[in-house]
N, C-alpha and C positions, 0 to 999 in steps of 0.2 A: 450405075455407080451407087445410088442408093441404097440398093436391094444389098451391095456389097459391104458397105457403110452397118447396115441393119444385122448381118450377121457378124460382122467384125465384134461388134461391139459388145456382145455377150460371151467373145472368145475374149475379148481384153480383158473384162470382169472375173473372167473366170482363173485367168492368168493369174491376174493378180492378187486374187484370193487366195490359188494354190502356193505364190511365190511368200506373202504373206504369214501364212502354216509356217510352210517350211522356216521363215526365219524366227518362228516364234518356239519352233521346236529345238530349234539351232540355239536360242537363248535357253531355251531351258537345259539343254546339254550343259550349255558353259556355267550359268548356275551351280549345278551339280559338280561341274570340274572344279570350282571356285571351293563351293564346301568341300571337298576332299581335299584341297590342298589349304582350306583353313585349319582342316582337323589336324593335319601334319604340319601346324605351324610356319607354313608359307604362307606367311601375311602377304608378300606382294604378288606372288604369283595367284593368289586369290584374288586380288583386287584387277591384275589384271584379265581374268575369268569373267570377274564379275564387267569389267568396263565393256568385254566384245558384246557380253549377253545383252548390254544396254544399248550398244551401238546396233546391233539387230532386231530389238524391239525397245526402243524409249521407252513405252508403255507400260514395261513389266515391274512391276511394283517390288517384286522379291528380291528382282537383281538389283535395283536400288537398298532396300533391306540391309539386305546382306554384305554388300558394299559398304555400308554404312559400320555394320557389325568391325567390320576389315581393317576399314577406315579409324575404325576408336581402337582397337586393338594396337595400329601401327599410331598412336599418339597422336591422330590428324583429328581432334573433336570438329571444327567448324567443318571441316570436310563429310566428316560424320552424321552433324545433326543436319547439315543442307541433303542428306541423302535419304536421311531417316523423315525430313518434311515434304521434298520429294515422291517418297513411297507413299507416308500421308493422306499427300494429295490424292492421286492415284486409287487408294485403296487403305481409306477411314479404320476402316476394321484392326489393319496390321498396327494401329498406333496406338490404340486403347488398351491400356493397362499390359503395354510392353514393355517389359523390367529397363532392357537394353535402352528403349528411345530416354525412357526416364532417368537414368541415370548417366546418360552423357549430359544431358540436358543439367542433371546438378554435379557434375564434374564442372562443367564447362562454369556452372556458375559460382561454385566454390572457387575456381581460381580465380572469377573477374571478381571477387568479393575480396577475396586476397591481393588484388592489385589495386585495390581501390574503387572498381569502376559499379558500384554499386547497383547502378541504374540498367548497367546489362545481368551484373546478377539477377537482381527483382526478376526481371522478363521471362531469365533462364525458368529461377527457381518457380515463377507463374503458371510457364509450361509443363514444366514439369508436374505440379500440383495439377492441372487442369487434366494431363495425361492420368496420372492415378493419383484421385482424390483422396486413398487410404494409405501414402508412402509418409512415416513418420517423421523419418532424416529433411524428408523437401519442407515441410512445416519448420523441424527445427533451421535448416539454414538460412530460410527465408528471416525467420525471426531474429537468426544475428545480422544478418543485412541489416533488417529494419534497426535493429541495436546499434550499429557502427553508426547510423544516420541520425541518431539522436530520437529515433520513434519508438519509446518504450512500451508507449501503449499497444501500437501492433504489433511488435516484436512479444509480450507478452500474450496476447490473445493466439497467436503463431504457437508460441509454447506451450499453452494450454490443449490447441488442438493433436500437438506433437504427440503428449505424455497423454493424451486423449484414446490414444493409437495405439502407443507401447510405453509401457510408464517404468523401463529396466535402463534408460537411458542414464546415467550421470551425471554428464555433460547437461544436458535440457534440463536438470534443476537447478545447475549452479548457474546458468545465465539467465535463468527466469528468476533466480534470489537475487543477481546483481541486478536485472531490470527491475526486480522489485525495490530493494536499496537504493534505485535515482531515484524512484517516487513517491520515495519518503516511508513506505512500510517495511519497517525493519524485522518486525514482529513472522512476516509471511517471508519476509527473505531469509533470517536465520532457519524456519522448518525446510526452504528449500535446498539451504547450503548443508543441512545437517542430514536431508534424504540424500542427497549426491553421495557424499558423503560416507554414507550406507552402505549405497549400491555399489561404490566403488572401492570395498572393504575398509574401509578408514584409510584406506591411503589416501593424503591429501594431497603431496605433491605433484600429482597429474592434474588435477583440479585446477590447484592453485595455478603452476603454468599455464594450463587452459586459459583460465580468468584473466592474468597476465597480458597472456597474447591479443585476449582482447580488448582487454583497455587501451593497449596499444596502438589497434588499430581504432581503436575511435580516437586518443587523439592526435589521429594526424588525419581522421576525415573534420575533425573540428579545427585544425589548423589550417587544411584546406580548403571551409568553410568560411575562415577569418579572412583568408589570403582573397577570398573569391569576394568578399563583401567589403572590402579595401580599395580593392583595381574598380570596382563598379562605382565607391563612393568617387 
């Protein structure tokens, strides 16, 4: 019984190793099915490519990937970047200074900045900076986060490293001149409203609206700052 036990058990190993292959090559198939039918804009029949390849090898970092790609393509972000942190995990390598992870990541937190939820923007727009250290847009939106929050000082050090990066922006001088105008230097905020300005051929009205929008949203983060410190008293 032993002796039979003894050779079994390098036939199981072996089984399983072959069974293994194969379902890892079977993922990789679907993979590839997935991308051909992203490139012809079957977002769902991609994603459903992408879900078998997963379901036969969990492990495969691409099929995550790519699904993830799928996933933001068909407007599903948290769907997206739980796929894109997934692969991550998996395989470090795929995350680093990938355009794709990085800018679901400040999609996703441009809208929670836009809805108020400031606290999950910061996180997004963290990741995302932490993803690629030289993306100039994630500096600027971090910095009107911090603006909406009443944090001019890091909202400005944010803008400085933005226009650090790429200094053709517009927008990142007229809200480093309004950060500068809460803090009392008028003198540094008119050069910055007059580069905007510039860049933005003297048309003001884009500006100006910009500016607008966001005063707007800070105060109703200071309203419900007021609100929050009421219900506490």
């Amino acid at each position: 019984m032993k002796r039979l036990l003894f050779i079994a058990a390098p036939l199981i190993l072996t089984f399983a190793s072959a069974t293994s292959a194969q379902h890892s090559q079977s993922a990789k198939k679907y993979v590839k099915q997935g991308l051909e039918r992203f490139d012809k804009n079957d977002i769902t029949g991609a994603i459903a490519a992408y879900d078998r390849a997963i379901s036969l090898d969990p492990k495969f970092a691409d099929a995550y990937l790519n699904r993830g790609k799928a996933k933001r393509a068909a407007g599903d972000l948290d769907g997206a970047i739980t796929d894109y942190e997934m692969a991550a995990d998996l395989s470090p390598d795929l995350a680093a200074n990938n355009h794709d992870i990085t800018q679901a990541y400040l999609n996703r937190g441009y809208i929670r900045s836009n809805r108020m939820d400031i606290e999950g923007a910061l996180s997004d727009f963290d990741h995302a900076i932490k993803l690629d250290p030289n993306d100039a847009d994630a500096y600027f939106k971090r910095g009107r986060a911090f603006l909406i929050v009443g944090n001019a000082k890091f909202a400005i050090a944010d803008f400085d490293k933005s226009i650090s990066i790429d200094d053709h922006n517009p927008l990142v001088y007229a809200e480093r001149g309004y950060a500068r105008q809460t803090q009392g230097d008028k003198t540094e905020a008119q050069k910055d409203f007059e580069r905007g300005l510039k860049l933005n051929n003297d048309l003001r009205l884009m500006l100006d609206m910009h500016l607008m929008d966001l005063q707007m949203q800070i105060k109703e983060m200071q309203r419900r700052q007021a609100a929050l410190r009421k219900n506490i008293a």
